[in-house]
C-alpha positions as CSV (number, residue, x, y, z in Angstrom):
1,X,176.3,-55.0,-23.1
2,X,174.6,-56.1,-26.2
3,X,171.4,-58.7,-25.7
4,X,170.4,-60.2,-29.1
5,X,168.0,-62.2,-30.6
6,X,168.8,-63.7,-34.1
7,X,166.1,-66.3,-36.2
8,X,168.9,-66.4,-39.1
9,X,172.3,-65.3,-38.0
10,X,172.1,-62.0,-39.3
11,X,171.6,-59.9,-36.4
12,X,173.6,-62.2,-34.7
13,X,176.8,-61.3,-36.8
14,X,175.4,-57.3,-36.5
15,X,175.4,-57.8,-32.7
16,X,178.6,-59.6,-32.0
17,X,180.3,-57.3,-34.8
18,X,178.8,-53.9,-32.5
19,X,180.3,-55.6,-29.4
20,X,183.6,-56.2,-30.5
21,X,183.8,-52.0,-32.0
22,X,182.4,-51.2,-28.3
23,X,184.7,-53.5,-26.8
24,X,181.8,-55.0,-25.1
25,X,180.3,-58.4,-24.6
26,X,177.3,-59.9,-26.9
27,X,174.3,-62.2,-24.9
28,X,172.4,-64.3,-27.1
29,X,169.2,-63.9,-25.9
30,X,167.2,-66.9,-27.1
31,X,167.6,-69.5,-24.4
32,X,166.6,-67.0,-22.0
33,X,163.5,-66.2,-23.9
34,X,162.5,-69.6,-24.7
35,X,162.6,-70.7,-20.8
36,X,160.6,-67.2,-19.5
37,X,164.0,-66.7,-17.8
38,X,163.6,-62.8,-16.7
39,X,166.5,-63.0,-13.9
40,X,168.4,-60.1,-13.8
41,X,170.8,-58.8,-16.5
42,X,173.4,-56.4,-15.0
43,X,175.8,-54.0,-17.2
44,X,177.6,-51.2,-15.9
45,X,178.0,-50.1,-20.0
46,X,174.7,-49.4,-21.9
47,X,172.3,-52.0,-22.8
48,X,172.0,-52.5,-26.4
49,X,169.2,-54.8,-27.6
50,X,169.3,-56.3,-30.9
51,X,166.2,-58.1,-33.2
52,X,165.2,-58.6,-36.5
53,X,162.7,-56.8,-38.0
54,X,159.1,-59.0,-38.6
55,X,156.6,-57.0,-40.3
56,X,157.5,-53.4,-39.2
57,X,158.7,-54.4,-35.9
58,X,160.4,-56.6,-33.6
59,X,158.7,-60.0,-32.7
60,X,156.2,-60.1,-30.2
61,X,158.0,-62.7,-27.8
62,X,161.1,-60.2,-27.9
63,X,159.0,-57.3,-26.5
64,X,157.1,-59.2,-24.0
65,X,160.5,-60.5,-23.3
66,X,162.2,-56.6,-22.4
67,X,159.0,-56.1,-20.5
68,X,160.1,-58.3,-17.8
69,X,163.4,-58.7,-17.4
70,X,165.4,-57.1,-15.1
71,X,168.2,-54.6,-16.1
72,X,170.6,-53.6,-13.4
73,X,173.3,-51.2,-13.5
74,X,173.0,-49.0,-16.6
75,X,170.0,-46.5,-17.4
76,X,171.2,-46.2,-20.6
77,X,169.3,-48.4,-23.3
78,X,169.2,-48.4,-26.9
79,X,167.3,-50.8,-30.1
80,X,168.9,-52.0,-33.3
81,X,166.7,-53.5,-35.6
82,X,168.1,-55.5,-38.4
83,X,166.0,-56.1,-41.7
């Protein structure tokens, strides 16, 4: 599954672009982080996260974000960055 965050539409294209090679499903991520909503995120595919770049890194709310949700199914996680 791939979980996005996109300011611009740029890493939105990137992520819905990557889902459709994997033959996977995209999430947009930004109603979830805007409400604190942290409820459980199941995949049985690998999790795929996706953010622009802000300074070197990904924006702060999108890491505090990953650090609480929950991911279910998968162990498998990988980070694009977009710049």
């Amino acid at each position: 599954m791939v979980l996005y965050f996109s300011a611009t539409g740029n890493t939105r294209f990137v992520a819905t672009e990557l889902a459709k090679a994997l033959d996977d499903e995209a999430m947009d991520l930004c109603g979830r982080i805007k409400e604190h909503n942290y409820e459980t995120i199941h995949s049985d595919r690998p999790f795929v996260f996706c953010a622009p770049t802000y300074v070197c890194e990904a924006p702060a709310f999108f890491y505090d974000f990953l650090r609480n949700v929950a991911l279910a199914g998968s162990n498998d996680v990988y980070m694009i960055s977009t710049s």
